[in-house]
N, C-alpha and C positions, 0 to 999 in steps of 0.2 A: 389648425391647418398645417400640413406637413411640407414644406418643400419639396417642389419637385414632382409633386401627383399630378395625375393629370385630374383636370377639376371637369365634371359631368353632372350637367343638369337635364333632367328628365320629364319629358313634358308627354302628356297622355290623358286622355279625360278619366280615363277606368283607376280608380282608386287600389283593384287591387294589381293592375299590373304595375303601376308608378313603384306598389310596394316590393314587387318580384322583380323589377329591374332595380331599383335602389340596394333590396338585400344582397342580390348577387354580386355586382358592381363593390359590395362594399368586402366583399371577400379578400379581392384583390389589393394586396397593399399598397399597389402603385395606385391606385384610383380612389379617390374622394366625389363623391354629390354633395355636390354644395347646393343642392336644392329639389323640388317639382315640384313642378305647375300642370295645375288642369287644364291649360289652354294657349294658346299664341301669346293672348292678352297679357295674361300674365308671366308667361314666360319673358316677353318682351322688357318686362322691368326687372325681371329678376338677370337676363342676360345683362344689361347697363350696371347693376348692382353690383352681381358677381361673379361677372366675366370668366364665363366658365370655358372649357379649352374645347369641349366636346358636348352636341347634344343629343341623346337617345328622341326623336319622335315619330309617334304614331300617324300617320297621314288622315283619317277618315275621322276627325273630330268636329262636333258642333262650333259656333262661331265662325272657325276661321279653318279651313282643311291645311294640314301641314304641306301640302304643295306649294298653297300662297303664304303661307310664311317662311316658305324658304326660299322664291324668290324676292321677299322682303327684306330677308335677312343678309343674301349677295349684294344688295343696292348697299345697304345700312350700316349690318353688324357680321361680316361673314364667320359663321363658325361652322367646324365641322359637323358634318350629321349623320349618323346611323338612325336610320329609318325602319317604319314596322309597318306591316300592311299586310290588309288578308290575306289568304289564300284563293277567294273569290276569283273568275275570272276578270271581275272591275279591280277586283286588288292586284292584280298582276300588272292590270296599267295604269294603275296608281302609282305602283313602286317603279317604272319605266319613269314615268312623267318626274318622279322624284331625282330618280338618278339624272336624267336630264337637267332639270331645275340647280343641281348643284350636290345631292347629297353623294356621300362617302360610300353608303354600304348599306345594303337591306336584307333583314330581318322578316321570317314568316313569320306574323303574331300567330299564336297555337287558338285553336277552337277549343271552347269548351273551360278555358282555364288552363290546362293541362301545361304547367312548366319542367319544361323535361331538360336531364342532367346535359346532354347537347348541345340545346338550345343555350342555357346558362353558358358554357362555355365558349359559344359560337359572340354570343355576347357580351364578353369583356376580352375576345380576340381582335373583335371588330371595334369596338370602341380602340384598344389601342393602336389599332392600323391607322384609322380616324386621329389619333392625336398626333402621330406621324408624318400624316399624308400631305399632298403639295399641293395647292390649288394651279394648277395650268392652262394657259391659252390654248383655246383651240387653232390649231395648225393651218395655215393657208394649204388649197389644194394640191395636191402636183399637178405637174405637166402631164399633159397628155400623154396616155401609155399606147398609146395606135398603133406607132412606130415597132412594136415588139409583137403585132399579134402575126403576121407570119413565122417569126419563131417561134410563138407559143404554140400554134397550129401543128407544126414541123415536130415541136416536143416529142421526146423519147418515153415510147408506152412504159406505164409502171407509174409514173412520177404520179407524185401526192403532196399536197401542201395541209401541214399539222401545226396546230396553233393550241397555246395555252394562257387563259387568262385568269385573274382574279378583281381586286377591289380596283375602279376604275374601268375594271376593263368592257363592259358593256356600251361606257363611253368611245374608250377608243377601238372600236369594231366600229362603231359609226364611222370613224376617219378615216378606215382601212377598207371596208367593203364595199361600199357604196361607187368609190373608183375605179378598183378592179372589173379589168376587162371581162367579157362575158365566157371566151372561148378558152379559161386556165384550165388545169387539170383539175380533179376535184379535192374539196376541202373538207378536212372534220378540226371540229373547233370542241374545246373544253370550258365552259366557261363558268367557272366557279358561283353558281347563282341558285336557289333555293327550289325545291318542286313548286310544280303550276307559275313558274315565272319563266319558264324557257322558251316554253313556248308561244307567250305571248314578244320573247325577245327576238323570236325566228321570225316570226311574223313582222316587228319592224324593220327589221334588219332586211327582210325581201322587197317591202315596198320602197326601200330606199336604194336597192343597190339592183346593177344590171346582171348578175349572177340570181340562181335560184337557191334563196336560202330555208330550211327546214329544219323544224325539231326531230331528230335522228329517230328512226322506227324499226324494232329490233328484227336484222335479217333482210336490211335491203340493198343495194347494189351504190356503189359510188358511181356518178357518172361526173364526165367532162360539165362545167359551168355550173356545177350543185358544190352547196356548201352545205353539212350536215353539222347539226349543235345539239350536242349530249343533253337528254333533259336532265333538269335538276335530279337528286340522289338515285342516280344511275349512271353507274361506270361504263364508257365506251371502249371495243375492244375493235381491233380492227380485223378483219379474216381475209383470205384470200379466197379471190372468185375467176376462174379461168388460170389461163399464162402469164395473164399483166394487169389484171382485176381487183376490186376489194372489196368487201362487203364490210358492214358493222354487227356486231352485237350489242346487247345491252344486258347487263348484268346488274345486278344487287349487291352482291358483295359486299366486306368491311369496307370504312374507310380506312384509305390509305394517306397519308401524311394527313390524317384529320379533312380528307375532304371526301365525297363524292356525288357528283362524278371526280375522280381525278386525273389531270392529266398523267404522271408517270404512268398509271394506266393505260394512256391509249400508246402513249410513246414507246413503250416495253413491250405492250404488243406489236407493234408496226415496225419496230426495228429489225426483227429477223424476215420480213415480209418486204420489206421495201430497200433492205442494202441502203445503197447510194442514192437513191430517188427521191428523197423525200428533202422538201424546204421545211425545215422547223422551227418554232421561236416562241418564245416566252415574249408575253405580255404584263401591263403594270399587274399588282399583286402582292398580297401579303405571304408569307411563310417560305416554303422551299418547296412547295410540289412543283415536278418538273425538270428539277435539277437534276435527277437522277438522268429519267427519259431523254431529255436531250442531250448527256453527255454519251449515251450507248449511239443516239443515232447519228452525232458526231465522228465518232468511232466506227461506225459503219460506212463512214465515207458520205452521208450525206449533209448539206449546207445548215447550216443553223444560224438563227441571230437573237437579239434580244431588245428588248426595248431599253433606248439610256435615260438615264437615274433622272436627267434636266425632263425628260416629258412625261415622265409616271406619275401618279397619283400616290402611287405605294411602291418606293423600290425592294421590294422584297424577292419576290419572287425570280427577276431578272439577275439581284443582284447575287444569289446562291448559286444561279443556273452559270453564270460567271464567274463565282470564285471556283466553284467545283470544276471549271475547266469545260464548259460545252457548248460555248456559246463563241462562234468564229466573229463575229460581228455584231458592236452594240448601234442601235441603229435609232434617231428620233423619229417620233409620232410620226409625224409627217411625213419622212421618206421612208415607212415602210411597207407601203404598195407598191412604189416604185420598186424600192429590194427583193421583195416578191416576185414582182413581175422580171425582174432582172436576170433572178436564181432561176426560174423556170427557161427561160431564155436564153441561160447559158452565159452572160455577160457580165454577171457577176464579180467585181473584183474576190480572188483571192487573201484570204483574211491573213492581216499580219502578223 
C-alpha cells in the first residue's frame, strides 16, 4: 500500500464489470483497490476491514439494492460513493434516489459490456472528486421572497438567469428551485449529468418547485417562470428570439473541458446576447468548466456569483470560476435564491 492513495473498494454483482472498474482505477497512480465485493454483504465487512476512502457501486443488485446500503452506510460507516445505474428509465431514478440517499456522483453502466475510453476516464475523475468531496447539511430554508415579486414583475426585458453545475450539484438545485418565486425571468441550467438522466432530473426538479421546470427541447422559446435543463451529452447554446427574447439549441458537438453539455458553452454563447442582463453562477463541481463563461459575462456587465467552498460538495468548479476572476460574489447554499432573487430585483449589493 502506497501512502497517500486514495483507497477504493468496488462493489457490483457482474464479475466482469468489478474487473473493468478494478483495471481502469488501477491505472491511475493515485488510486489503489484494496478490494471487491459481489454484494452489500460483503462489501460491509470488507468496508470495517479496509477502510477504503471511496466506493464505486452498482445500484440494481440482488440481496440488498445499492440504494439501501447507502442509506445504511450514512447511519454507520459514511463513505463516499460513485454510483452506476442503467440507462433504463427505472435507472434514471435509481440514480436520482442514489444521489439523494447520499452518493457523490453517477455513472451510466454501458449496455452490452461495451467499456468505452470515456467512460474509463469519467471514471477515475469522479472517483477522485469523491475522495475530495465534503459531506454537507442541508441548508434551512429562506425567508420568504414575496416581498421582491413586484420588482421581479417590473424587471427589465432581456434579463436571463444562467446556472452551472456539476458533482453535488443535482442536490443543491433541490435547495435553490424549489423557493424560487414563480414570476422570475427564465432560467437555462447546465447540469453536468449523463444521457437519459436529465430528464428524469427535470421532472423532479418540477414537482418540487413553483417554476416550470423541463428537459431543454432543440428550438424552443424561453419564457418568464420556465426553467430549461440541457439533456445529458447535449450542449446548450442560447439564440436570440425577437428584441428581448431567447431561444435554445441543442448541439452535439465535442466536449469542451471534458464535458457535455457544457456550461462555458452556454455562457459563451449568451454573452454577446444578453450584455448586462443576465444573473450567472457556478454551482458545487468538479474541474473548471465555466470559468471561462462566466468571466466573459462578468465582463459584460452582468452579475455573477458562485457557490462558497463551506457548502460544496466539490469546490472545483466555483473555485476556478474565482480565481480566474468571474465570480463577483461567493455565496452559501442556502442564500442563493435569495441572491437570485435579489440580482433580478435589482437590490443586489455590489460586489467588493
Amino acid at each position: 500500500m502506497s501512502f497517500g492513495k486514495t483507497r477504493v473498494l468496488v462493489v457490483d454483482d457482474s464479475a466482469i464489470f468489478r474487473r473493468f472498474i478494478s483495471n481502469t482505477l488501477a491505472t491511475d497512480p493515485a488510486i489503489e483497490v484494496v478490494g471487491a465485493a459481489a454484494d452489500p454483504y460483503e462489501a460491509r465487512d470488507m468496508i470495517l476491514q479496509l477502510k477504503p476512502n471511496v466506493l464505486t457501486l452498482d445500484i440494481e443488485m440482488p440481496k440488498m439494492d445499492g440504494i439501501t446500503f447507502l442509506k445504511i452506510l450514512s447511519t454507520q460507516h459514511p463513505v463516499p460513493a460513485v454510483v452506476f445505474s442503467s440507462l433504463s428509465a427505472q435507472g434514471s431514478q435509481y440514480a436520482l434516489q442514489a444521489l439523494e440517499a447520499g452518493a457523490v456522483d453517477v455513472l451510466a453502466k454501458p449496455s452490452g459490456g461495451t467499456f468505452s475510453a470515456d467512460l474509463a476516464r469519467e471514471l477515475i475523475s469522479k472517483v477522485k472528486a469523491a475522495a475530495g468531496s465534503t459531506r454537507i447539511a442541508r441548508p434551512a430554508p429562506p425567508s420568504p421572497l414575496g416581498v421582491y415579486a413586484s420588482a421581479i414583475n417590473n424587471s427589465r426585458p432581456g434579463q436571463i438567469i444562467l446556472i452551472g453545475s456539476s458533482t453535488g450539484g443535482t442536490e443543491a438545485l433541490k435547495d435553490i428551485l424549489p423557493v424560487l418565486p414563480p414570476n422570475l425571468p427564465p432560467i437555462c441550467i447546465v447540469q453536468h449529468i449523463p444521457a437519459g438522466y436529465s430528464a428524469a432530473l427535470a421532472k423532479r426538479l418540477n414537482e418540487l418547485s413553483k417554476l416550470e421546470v423541463r428537459e431543454a427541447v432543440d428550438g424552443e422559446p424561453l419564457e418568464r417562470g420556465k426553467v430549461l435543463i440541457a439533456p445529458g451529452d447535449l450542449h446548450m447554446v442560447l439564440v436570440k428570439r425577437g428584441a428581448d427574447g431567447y431561444g435554445v439549441r441543442l448541439k452535439q458537438g465535442p466536449k469542451v473541458n471534458q464535458c457535455r453539455p457544457s456550461v462555458d458553452v452556454l455562457f459563451e454563447s449568451a454573452t454577446p446576447l444578453v450584455g448586462n442582463k443576465a444573473v450567472a453562477g457556478i454551482l458545487t463541481g468538479m474541474g473548471e468548466d465555466g470559468a471561462r463563461g462566466l468571466l466573459a459575462l462578468r465582463n459584460a456587465g452582468s452579475k455573477t456569483f458562485a457557490q462558497d467552498e463551506k457548502t460544496c460538495v466539490v469546490y472545483g468548479m466555483p473555485r476556478k470560476a474565482f480565481e480566474a476572476g468571474g465570480v463577483q460574489k461567493q455565496v452559501a447554499l442556502g442564500d442563493i435564491a435569495t441572491h437570485i432573487v435579489k440580482c433580478v430585483a435589482g437590490t443586489a449589493a455590489q460586489a467588493r
